[in-house]
C-alpha positions as CSV (number, residue, x, y, z in Angstrom):
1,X,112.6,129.3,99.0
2,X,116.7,130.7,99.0
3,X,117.4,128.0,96.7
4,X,115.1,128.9,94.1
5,X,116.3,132.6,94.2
6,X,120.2,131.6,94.2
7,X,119.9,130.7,90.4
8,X,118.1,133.6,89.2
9,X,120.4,135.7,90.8
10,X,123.5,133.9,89.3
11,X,121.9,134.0,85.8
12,X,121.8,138.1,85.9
13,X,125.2,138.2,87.0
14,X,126.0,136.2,84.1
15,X,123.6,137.9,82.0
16,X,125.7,141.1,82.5
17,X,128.8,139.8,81.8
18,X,126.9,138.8,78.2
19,X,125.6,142.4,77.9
20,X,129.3,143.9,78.6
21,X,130.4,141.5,76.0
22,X,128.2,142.4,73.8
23,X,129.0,146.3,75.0
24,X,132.9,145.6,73.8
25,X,131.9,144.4,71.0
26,X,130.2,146.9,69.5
27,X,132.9,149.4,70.4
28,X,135.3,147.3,68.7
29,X,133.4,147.1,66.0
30,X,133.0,150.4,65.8
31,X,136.8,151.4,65.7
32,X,137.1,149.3,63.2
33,X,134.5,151.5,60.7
34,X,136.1,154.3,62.3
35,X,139.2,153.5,61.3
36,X,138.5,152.4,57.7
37,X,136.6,156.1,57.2
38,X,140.0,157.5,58.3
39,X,141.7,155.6,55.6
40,X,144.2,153.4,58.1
41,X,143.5,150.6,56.0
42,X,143.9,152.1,52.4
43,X,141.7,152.5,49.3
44,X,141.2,156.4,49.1
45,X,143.3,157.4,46.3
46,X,146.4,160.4,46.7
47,X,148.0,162.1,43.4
48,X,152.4,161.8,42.9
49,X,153.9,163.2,39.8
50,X,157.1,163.7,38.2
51,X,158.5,166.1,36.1
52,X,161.0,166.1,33.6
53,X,162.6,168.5,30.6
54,X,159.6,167.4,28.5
55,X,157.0,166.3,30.0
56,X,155.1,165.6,33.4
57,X,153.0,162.3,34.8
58,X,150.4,162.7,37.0
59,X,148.9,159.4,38.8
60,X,146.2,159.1,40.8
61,X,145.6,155.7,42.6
62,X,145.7,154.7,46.6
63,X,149.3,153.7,47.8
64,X,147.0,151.3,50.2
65,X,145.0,148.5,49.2
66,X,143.5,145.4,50.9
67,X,142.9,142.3,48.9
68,X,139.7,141.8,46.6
69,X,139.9,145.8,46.6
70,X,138.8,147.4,43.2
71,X,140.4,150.4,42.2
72,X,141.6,152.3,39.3
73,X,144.3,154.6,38.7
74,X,144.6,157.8,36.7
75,X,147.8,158.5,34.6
76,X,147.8,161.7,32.7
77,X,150.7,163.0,30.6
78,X,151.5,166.2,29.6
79,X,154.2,167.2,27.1
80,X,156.1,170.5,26.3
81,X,156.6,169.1,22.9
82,X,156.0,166.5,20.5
83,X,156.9,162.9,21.2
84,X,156.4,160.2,18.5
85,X,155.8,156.7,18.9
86,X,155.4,157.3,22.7
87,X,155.2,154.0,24.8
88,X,153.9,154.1,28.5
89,X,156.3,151.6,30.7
90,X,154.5,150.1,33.6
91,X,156.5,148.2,36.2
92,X,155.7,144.6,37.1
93,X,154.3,146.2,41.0
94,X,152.1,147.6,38.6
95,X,151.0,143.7,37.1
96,X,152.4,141.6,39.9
97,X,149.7,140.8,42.7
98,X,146.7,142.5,41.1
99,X,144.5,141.9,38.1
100,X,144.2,144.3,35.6
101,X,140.8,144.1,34.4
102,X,141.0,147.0,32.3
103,X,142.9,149.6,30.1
104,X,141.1,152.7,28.3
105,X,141.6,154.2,25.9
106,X,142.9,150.5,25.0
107,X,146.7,151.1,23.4
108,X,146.9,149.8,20.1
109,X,149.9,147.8,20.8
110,X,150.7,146.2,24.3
111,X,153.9,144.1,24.7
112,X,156.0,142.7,27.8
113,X,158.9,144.7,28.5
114,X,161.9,144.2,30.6
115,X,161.7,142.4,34.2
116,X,158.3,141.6,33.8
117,X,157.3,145.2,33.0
118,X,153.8,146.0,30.8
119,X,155.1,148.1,27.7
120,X,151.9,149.9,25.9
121,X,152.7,151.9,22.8
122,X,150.1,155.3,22.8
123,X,151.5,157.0,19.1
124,X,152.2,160.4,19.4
125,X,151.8,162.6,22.0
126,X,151.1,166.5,21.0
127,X,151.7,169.2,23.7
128,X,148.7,171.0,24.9
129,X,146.3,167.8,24.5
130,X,147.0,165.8,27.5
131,X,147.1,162.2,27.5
132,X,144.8,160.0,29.9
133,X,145.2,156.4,30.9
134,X,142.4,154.7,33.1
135,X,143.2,151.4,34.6
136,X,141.2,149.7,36.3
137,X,142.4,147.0,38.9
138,X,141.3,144.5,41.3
139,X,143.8,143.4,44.3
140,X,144.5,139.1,44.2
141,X,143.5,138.0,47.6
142,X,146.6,136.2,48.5
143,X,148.8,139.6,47.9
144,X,150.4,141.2,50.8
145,X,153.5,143.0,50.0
146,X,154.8,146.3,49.0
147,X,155.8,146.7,46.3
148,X,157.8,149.2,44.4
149,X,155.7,150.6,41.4
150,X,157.5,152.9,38.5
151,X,155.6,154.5,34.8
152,X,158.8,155.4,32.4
153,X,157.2,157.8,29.3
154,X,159.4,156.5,26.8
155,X,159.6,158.6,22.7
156,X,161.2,157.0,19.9
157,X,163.3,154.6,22.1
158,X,164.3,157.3,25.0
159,X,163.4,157.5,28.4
160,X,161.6,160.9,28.9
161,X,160.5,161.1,32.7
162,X,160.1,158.2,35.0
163,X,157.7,158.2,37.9
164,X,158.2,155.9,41.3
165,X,155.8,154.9,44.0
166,X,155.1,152.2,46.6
167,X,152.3,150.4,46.7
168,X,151.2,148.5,50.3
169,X,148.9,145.6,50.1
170,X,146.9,145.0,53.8
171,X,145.7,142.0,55.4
């Protein structure tokens, strides 16, 4: 009769090593969710601006991104006076890595600009009426970098306030 006891016995001991297992886990898993709720790996979305003699840019996207993330950032200009023929200078950080799936309002005119940069021309800006630019991104799932990201609010062929950020792609 012991030997049909002995493998019982050994199979709970076993059996609690599974549940303890399963125990760790769980707590792992866990931390994990915890930690994506207290945005340690990105995606909630944090306001920088700049501000110069004529105007101010205000931009509204997460500095943290994973890869396959969809996300869109915010850029609103305001202006203390007016600025014709007013182009919007994005960066290549801004292009490079990610797809840009959309623009709105879209800008009449959209060109490539220096080092790689996205150059879209937005008419005339009038002060009092602020201007709002919605794109609307999607991370390339073989980016992980950071990556230095600049908007220069260009009038009539002069740079009127420049904005810099970093973005930082996750694994």
């Amino acid at each position: 009769m012991p030997d049909a006891v002995e493998p019982i016995l050994a199979g709970r001991s076993s059996g609690r090593a599974g549940l303890w297992a399963r125990r760790v886990a769980m707590c792992v898993l866990a931390a994990v969710m915890i930690a994506a709720l207290c945005n340690v790996f990105g995606q909630r979305a944090t306001t920088v601006h700049a501000t110069g003699p004529l105007a101010r840019i205000d931009v509204r996207a997460p500095a943290t991104v994973r890869p396959g993330l969809l996300f869109q950032a915010k850029i609103t200009l305001s202006v203390s006076a007016v600025l014709p023929k007013a182009q919007l200078i994005l960066s290549r950080g801004w292009i490079d890595g990610l797809t840009l799936n959309t623009e709105e309002p879209a800008a009449p005119s959209e060109t490539s600009g220096p080092d790689g940069s996205l150059v879209l021309s937005i008419g005339t800006l009038q002060p009092g009426s602020p201007y709002v630019q919605y794109l609307a991104y999607q991370v390339n799932p073989t980016s992980l970098s950071r990556r230095a990201q600049a908007i220069t609010l260009v009038s009539d062929g002069v740079a009127i306030v420049t904005l810099h950020r970093t973005m930082t792609i996750v694994p």
